[in-house]
N, C-alpha and C positions, 0 to 999 in steps of 0.2 A: 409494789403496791400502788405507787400513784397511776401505774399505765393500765390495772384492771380499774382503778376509779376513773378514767377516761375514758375508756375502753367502754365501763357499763354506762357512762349518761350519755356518751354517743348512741349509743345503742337503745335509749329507752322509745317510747312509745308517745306521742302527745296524745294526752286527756281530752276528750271534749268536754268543750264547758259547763255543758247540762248532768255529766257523769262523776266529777273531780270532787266536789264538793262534798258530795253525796258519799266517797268512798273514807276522806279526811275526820269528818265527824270532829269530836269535841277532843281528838286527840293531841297531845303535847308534842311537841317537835324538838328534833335534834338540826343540829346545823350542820354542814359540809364547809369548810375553807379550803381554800387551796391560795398559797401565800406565792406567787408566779418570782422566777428569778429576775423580773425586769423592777421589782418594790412591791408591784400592782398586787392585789389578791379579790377572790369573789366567794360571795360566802352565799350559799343557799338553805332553808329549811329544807327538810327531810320529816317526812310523817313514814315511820319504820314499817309499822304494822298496818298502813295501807298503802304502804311503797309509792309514796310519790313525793316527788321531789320538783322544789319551787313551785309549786302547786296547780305544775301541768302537764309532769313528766311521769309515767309509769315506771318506775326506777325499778331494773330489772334485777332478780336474785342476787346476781354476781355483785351489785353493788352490796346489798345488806351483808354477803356470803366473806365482803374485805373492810366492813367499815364497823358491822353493829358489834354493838361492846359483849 
C-alpha cells in the first residue's frame, strides 16, 4: 500500500496557481502522514473530491483508488 501512495504523488501533476484554488473551494480536508523509519514523518492535506494534495498537486486516482475511506 505504501509504494502505490508513493507511487501516485510522484506521479501527480503540479497545479498552477491561478487554477488550484479555484478547484479546492470551501471543502474540508483530509490529511496524508507517512511516519518515515528514520523518526521523521510529513503530513499533507488532501482535498478528495478535488484531488489535490498539499494545495498543488493534482493527486491522481490511484491515490484516492488506496487511501479514501
Amino acid at each position: 500500500m505504501v509504494r502505490r501512495v508513493v507511487d501516485a504523488v510522484l506521479a501527480a501533476q503540479v497545479l498552477a496557481d491561478d487554477t488550484r484554488f479555484d478547484r479546492m473551494g470551501n471543502e474540508a480536508t483530509m490529511f496524508v502522514r507517512l511516519d518515515l523509519a528514520d523518526g521523521t514523518a510529513v503530513q499533507r492535506c488532501w482535498h478528495v473530491e478535488a484531488e489535490v494534495l498539499a494545495g498543488h498537486l493534482e493527486a491522481p486516482p490511484a491515490l484516492a483508488e488506496t487511501l479514501a475511506p
